[in-house]
PALONU-385217 format. One record per atom (N, C-alpha, C, O): x, y, z. Coordinates in nm, 3 decimals, m for minus. Example, Ala and Ser with C-alpha at 12.3 -4.5 7.8 and 13.67 -1.06 7.14 Angstrom:
% PALONU-385217
(node (1.319, m0.569, 0.780)),
(node (1.230, m0.450, 0.780)),
(node (1.320, m0.330, 0.780)),
(node (1.424, m0.332, 0.846)),
(node (1.285, m0.225, 0.708)),
(node (1.367, m0.106, 0.714)),
(node (1.290, 0.003, 0.787)),
(node (1.341, 0.114, 0.804)),
***
This chain:
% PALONU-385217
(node (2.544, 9.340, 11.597)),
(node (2.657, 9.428, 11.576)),
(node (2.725, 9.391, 11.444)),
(node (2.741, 9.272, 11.418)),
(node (2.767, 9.489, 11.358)),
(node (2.784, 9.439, 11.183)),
(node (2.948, 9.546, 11.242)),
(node (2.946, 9.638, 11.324)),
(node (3.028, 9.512, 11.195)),
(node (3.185, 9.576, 11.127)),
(node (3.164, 9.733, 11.115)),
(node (3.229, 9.820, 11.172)),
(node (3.066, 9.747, 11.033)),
(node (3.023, 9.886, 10.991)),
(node (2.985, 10.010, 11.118)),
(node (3.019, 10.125, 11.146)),
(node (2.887, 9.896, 11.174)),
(node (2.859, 9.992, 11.335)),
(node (2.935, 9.956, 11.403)),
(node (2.887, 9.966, 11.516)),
(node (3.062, 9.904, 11.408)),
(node (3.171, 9.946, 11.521)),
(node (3.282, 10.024, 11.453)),
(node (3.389, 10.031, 11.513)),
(node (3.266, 10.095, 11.308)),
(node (3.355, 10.160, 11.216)),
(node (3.269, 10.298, 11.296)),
(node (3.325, 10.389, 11.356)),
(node (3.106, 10.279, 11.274)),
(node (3.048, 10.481, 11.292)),
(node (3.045, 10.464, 11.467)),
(node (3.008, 10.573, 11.509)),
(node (3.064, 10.388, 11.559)),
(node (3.101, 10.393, 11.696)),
(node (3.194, 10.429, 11.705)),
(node (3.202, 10.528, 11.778)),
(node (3.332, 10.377, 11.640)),
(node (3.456, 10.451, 11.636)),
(node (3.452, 10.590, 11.650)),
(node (3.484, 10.652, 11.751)),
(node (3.393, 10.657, 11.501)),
(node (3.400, 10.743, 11.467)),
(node (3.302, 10.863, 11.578)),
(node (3.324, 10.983, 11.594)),
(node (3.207, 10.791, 11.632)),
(node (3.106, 10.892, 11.698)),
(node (3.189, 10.918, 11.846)),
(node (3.174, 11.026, 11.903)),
(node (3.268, 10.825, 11.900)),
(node (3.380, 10.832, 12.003)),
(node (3.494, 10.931, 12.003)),
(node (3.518, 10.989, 12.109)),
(node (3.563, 10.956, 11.901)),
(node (3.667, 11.006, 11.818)),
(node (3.571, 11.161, 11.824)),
(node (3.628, 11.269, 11.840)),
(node (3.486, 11.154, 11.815)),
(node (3.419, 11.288, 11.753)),
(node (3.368, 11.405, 11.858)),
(node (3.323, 11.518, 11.841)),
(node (3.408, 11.298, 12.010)),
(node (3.422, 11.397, 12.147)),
(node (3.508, 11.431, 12.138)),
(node (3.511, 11.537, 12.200)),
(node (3.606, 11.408, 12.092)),
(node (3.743, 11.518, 12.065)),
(node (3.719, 11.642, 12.009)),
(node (3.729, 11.648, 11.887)),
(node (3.687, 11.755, 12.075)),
(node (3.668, 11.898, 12.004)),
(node (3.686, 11.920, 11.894)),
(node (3.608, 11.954, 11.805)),
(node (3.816, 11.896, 11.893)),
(node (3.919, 11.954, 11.758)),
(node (3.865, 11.879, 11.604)),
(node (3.816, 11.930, 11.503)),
(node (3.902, 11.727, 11.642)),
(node (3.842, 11.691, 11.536)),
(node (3.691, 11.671, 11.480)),
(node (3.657, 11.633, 11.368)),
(node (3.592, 11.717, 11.619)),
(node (3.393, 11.687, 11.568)),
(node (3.382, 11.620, 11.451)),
(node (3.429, 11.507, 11.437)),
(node (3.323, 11.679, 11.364)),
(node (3.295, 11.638, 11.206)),
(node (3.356, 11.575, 11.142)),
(node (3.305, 11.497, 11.061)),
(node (3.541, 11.598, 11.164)),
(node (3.622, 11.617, 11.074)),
(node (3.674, 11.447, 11.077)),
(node (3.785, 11.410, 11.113)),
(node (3.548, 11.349, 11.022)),
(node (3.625, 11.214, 11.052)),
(node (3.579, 11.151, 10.925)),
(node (3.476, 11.202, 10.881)),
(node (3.625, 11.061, 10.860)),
(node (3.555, 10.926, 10.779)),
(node (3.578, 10.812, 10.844)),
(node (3.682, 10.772, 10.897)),
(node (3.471, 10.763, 10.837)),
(node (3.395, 10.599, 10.924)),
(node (3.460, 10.548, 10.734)),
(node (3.475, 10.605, 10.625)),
(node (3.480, 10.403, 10.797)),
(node (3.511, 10.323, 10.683)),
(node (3.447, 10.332, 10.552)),
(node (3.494, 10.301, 10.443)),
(node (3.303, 10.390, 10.588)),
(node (3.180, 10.370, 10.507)),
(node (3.209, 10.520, 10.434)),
(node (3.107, 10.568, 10.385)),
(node (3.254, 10.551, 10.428)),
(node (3.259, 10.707, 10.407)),
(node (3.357, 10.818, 10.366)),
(node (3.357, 10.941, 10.370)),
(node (3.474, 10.685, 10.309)),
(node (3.576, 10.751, 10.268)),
(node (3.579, 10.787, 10.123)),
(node (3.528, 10.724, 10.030)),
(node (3.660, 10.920, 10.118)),
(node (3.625, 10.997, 9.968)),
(node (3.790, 11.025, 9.935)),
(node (3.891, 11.041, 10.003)),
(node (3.747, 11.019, 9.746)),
(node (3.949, 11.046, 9.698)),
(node (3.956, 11.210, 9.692)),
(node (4.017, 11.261, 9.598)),
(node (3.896, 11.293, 9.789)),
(node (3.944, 11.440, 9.803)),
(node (4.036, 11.428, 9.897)),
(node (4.061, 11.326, 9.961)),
(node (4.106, 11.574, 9.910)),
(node (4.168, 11.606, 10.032)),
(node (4.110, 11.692, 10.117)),
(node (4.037, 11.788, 10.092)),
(node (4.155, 11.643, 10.239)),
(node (4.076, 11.692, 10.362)),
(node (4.120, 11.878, 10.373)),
(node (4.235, 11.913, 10.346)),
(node (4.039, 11.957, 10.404)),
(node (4.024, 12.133, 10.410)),
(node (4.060, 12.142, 10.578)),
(node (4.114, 12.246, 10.615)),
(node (4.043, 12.075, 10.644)),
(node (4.000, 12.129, 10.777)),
(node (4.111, 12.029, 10.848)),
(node (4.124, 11.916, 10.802)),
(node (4.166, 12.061, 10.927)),
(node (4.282, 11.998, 11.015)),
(node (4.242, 12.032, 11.160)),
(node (4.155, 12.115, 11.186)),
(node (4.330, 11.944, 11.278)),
(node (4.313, 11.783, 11.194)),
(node (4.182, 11.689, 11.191)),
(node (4.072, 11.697, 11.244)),
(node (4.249, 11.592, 11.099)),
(node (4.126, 11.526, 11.036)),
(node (4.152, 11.344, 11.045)),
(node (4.260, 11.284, 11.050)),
(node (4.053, 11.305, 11.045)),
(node (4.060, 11.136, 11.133)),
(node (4.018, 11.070, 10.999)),
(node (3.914, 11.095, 10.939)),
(node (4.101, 10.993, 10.964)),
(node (4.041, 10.874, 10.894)),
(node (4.007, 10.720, 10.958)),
(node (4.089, 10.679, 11.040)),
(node (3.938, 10.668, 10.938)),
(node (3.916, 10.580, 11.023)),
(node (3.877, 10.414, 10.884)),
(node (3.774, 10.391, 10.820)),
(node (4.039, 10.320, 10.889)),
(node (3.992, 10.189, 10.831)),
(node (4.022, 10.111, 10.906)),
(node (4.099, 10.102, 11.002)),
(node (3.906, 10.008, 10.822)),
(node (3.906, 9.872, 10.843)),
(node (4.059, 9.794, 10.810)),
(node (4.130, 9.801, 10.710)),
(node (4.072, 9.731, 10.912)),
(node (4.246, 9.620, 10.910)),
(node (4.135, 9.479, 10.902)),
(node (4.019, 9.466, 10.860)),
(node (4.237, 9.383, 10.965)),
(node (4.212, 9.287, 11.002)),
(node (4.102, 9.231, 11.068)),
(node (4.061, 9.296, 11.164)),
(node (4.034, 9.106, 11.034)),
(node (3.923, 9.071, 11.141)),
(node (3.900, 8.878, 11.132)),
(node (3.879, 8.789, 11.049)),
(node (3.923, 8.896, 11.280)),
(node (3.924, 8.761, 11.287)),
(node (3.795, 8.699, 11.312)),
(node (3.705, 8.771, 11.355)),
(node (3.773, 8.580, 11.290)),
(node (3.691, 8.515, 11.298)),
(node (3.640, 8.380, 11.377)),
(node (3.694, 8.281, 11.327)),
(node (3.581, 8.357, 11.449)),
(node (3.547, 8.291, 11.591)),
(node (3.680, 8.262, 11.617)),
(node (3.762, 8.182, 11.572)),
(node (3.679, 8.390, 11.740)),
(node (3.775, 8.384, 11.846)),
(node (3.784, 8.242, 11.902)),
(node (3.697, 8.155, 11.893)),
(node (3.935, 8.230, 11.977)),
(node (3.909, 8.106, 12.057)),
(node (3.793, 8.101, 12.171)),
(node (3.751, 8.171, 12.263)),
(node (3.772, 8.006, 12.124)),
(node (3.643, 7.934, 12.285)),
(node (3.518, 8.031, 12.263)),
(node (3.434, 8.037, 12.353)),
(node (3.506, 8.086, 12.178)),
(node (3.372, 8.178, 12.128)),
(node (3.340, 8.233, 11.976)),
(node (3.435, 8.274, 11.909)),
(node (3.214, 8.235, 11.926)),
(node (3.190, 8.237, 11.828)),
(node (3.173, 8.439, 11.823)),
(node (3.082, 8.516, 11.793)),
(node (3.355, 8.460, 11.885)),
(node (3.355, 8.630, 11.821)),
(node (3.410, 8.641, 11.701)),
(node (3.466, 8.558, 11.629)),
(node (3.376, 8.807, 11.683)),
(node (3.488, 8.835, 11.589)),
(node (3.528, 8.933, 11.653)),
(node (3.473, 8.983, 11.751)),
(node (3.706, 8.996, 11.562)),
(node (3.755, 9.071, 11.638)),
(node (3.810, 9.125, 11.518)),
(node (3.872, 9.063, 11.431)),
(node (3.769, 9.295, 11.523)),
(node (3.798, 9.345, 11.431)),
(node (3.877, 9.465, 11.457)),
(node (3.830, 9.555, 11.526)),
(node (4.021, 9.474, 11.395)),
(node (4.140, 9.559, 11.351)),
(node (4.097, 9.728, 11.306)),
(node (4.073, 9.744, 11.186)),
(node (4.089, 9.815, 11.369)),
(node (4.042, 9.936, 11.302)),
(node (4.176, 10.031, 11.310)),
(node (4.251, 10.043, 11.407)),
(node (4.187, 10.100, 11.173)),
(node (4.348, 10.251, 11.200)),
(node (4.255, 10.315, 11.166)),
(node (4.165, 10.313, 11.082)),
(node (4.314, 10.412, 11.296)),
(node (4.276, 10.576, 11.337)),
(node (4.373, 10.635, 11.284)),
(node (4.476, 10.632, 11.352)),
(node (4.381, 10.715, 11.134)),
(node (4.521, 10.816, 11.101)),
(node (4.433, 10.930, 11.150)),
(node (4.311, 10.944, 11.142)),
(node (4.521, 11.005, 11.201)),
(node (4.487, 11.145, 11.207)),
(node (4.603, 11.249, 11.166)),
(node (4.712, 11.255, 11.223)),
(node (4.558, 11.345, 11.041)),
(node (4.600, 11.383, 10.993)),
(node (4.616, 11.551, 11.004)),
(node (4.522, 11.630, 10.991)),
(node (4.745, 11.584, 11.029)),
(node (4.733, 11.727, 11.090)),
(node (4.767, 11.873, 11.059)),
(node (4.770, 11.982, 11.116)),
(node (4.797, 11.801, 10.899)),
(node (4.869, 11.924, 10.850)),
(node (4.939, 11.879, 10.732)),
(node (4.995, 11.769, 10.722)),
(node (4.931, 11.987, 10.624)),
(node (5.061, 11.937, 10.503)),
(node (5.191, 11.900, 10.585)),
(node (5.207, 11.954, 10.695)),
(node (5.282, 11.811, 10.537)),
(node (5.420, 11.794, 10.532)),
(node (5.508, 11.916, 10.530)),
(node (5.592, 11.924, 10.619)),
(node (5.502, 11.978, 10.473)),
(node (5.589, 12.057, 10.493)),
(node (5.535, 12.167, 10.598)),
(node (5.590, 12.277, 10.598)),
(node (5.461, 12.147, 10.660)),
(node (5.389, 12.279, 10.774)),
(node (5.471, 12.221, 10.896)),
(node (5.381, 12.180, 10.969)),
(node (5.573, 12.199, 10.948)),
(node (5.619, 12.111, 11.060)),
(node (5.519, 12.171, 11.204)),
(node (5.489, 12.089, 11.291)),
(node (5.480, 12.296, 11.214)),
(node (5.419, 12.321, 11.344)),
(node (5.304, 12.259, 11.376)),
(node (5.246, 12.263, 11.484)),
(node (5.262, 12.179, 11.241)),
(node (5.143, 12.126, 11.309)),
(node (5.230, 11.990, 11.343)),
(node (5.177, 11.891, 11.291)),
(node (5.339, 11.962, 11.410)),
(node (5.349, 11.850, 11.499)),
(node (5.320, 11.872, 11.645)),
(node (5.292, 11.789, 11.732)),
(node (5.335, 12.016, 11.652)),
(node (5.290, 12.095, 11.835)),
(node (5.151, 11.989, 11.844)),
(node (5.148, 11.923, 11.948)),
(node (5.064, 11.971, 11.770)),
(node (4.946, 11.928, 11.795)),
(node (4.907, 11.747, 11.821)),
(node (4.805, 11.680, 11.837)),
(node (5.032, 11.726, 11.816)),
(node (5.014, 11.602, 11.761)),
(node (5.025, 11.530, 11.912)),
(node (4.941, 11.444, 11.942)),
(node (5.141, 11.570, 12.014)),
(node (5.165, 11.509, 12.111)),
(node (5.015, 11.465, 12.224)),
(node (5.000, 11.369, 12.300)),
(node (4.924, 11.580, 12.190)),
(node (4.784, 11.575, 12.307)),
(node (4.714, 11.460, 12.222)),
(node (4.628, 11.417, 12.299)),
(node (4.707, 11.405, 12.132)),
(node (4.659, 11.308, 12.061)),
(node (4.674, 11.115, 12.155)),
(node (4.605, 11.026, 12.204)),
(node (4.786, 11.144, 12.131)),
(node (4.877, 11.035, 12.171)),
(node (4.856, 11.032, 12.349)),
(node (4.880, 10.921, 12.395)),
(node (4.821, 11.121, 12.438)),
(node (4.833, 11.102, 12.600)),
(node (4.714, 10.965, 12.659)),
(node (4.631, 10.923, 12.578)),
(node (4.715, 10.936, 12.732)),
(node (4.652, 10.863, 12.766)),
(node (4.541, 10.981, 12.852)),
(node (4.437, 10.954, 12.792)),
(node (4.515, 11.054, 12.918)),
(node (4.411, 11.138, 12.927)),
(node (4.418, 11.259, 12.845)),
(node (4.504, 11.272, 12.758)),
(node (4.314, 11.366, 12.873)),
(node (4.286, 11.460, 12.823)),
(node (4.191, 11.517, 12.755)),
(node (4.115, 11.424, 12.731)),
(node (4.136, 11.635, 12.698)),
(node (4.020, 11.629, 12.586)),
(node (4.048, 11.587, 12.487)),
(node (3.966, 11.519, 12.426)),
(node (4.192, 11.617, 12.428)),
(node (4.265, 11.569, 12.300)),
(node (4.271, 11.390, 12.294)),
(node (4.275, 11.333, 12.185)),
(node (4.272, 11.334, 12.392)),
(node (4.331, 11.175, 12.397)),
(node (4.259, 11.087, 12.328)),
(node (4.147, 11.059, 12.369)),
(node (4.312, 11.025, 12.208)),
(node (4.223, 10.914, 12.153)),
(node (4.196, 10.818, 12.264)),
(node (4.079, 10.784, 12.277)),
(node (4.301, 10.757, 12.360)),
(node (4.236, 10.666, 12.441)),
(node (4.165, 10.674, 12.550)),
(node (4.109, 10.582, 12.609)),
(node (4.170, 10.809, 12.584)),
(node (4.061, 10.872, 12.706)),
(node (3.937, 10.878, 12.609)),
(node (3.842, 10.850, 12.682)),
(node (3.888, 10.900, 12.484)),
(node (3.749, 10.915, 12.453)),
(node (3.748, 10.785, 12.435)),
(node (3.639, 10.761, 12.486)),
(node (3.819, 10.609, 12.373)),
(node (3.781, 10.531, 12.339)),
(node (3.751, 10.441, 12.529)),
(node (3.676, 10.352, 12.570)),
(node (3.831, 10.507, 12.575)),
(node (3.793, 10.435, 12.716)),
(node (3.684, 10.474, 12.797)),
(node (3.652, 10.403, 12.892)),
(node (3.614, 10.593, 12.768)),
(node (3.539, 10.662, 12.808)),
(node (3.376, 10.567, 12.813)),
(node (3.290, 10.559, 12.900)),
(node (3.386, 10.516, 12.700)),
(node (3.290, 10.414, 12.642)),
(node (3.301, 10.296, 12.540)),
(node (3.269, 10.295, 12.421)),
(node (3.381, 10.153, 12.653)),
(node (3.439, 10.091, 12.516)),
(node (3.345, 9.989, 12.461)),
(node (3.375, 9.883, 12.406)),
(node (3.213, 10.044, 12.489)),
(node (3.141, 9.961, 12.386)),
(node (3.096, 10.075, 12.254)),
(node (3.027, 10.039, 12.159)),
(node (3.155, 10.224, 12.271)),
(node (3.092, 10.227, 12.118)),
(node (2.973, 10.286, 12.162)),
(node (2.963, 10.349, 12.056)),
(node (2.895, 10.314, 12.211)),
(node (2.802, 10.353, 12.208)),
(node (2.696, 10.199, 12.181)),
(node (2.588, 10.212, 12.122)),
(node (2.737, 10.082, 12.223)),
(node (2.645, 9.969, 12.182)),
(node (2.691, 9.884, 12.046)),
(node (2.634, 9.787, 11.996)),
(node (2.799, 9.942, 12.007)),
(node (2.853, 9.887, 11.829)),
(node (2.928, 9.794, 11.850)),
(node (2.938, 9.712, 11.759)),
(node (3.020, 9.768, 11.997)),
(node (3.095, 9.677, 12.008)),
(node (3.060, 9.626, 12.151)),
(node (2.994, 9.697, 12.227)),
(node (3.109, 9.492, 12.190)),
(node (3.150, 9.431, 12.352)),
(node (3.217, 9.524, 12.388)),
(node (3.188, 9.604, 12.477)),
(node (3.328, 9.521, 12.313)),
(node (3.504, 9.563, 12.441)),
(node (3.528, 9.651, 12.277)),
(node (3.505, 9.610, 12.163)),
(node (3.586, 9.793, 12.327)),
(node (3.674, 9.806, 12.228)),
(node (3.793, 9.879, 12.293)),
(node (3.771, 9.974, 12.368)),
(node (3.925, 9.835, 12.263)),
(node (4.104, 9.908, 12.300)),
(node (4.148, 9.956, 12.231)),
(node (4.170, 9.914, 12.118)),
(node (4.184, 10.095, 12.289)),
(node (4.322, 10.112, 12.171)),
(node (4.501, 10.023, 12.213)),
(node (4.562, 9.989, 12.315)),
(node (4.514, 10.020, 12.126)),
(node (4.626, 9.915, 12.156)),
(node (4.770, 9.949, 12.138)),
(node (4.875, 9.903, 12.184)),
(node (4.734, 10.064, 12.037)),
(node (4.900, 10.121, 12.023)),
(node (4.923, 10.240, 11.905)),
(node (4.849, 10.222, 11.808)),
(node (5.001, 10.344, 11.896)),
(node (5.009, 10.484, 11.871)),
(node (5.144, 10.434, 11.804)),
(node (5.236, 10.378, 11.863)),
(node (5.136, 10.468, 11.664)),
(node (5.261, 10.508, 11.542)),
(node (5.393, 10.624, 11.641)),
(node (5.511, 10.597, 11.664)),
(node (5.323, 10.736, 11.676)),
(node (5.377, 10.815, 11.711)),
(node (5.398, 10.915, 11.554)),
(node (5.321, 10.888, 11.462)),
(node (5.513, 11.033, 11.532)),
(node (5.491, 11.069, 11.417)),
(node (5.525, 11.025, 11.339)),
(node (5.613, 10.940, 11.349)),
(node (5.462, 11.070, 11.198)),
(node (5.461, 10.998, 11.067)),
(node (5.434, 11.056, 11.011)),
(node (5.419, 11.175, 11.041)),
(node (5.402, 10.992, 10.852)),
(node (5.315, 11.121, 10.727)),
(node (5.239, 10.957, 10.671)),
(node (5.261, 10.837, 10.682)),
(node (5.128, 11.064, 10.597)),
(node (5.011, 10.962, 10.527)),
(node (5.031, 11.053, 10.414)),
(node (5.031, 11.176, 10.413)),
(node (5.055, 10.934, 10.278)),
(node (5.018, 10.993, 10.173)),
(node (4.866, 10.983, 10.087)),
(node (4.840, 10.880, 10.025)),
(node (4.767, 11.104, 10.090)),
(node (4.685, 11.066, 10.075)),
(node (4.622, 11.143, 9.972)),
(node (4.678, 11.252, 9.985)),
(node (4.537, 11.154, 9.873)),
(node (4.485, 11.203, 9.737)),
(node (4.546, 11.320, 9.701)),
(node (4.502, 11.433, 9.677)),
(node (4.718, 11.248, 9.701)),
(node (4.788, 11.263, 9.622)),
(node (4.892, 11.424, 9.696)),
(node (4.959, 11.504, 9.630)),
(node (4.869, 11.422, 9.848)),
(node (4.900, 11.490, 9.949)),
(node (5.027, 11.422, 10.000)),
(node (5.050, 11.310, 9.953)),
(node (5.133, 11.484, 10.109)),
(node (5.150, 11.422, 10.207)),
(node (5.134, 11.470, 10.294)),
(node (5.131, 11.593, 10.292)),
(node (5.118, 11.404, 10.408)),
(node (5.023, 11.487, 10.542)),
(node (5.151, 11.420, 10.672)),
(node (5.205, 11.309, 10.674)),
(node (5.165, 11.546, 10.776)),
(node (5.203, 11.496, 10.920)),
(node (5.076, 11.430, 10.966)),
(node (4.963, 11.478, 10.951)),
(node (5.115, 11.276, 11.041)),
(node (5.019, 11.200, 11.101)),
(node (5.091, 11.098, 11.208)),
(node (5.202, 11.046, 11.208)),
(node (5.006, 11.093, 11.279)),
(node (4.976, 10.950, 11.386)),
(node (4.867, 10.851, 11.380)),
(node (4.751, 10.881, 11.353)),
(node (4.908, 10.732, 11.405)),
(node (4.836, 10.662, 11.384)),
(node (4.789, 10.532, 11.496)),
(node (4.882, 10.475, 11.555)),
(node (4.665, 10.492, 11.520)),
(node (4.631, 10.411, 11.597)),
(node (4.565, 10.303, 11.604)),
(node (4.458, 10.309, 11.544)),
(node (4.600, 10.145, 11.687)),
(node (4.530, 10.086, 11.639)),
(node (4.426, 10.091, 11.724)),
(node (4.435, 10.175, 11.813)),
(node (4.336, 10.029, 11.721)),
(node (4.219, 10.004, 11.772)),
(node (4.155, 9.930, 11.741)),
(node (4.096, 9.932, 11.633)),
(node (4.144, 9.820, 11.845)),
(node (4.060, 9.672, 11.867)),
(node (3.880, 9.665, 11.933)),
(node (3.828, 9.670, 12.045)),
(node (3.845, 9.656, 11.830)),
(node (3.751, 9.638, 11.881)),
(node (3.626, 9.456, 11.873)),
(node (3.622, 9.396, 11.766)),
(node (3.567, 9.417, 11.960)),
(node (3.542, 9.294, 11.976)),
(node (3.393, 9.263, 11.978)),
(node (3.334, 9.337, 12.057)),
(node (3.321, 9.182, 11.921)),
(node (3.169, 9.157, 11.924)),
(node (3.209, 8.978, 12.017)),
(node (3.309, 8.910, 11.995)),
(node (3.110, 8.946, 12.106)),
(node (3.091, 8.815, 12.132)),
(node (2.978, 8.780, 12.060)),
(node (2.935, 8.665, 12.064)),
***
């Protein structure tokens, strides 16, 4: 298991979400355009630790922005709340719990906690967003 395949596990998880399918970048895969299609998932690399206590893991930090709309469009915050539920088709943590190994990319992976709303400024945009972390763990 490499960092990278628990970045496109993320992303292939994230991507049972109807709304967003396609509309994601895996760490590996991020570009300085702006995104056409809303909403849209970026997916980086944070933090990663290195042999966990009492085991030779690592544990690696991943943010889920999802991005839903120009700033000034406020209605795309209607969309934002089904993101954030703990079930649903919309729910980041109903698809990451659904399968928290990833499809095989990780041991264990959690989401751990939701921004709630926000804005991402991004190639040179500002965007309504939420954001999430997500832990994911190799032994």
């Amino acid at each position: 298991m490499t960092i990278e395949a628990m970045g496109t596990g993320l992303k292939t998880r994230l991507a049972t979400i109807a709304q967003l399918g396609s509309n994601i970048w895996a760490p590996n895969e991020i570009e300085a355009k702006a995104p056409s299609v809303f909403p849209f998932a970026i997916i980086l690399q944070g933090a990663v630790t290195y042999h966990n206590t009492f085991a030779n893991a690592i544990i690696v930090q991943f943010r889920a922005i999802i991005l839903f709309g120009l700033a000034h469009q406020p209605s795309s915050l209607n969309r934002l709340i089904d993101y954030t539920e703990r079930s649903g088709g919309q729910s980041v943590y109903a698809a990451i719990d659904a399968d928290k190994t990833l499809g095989g990319a990780a041991d264990f992976a959690v989401v751990n906690s939701n921004t709630g709303t926000g804005s991402t400024f991004y190639a040179g945009q500002n965007y309504l967003s939420t954001e999430f972390a997500i832990e994911c763990q190799e032994a």
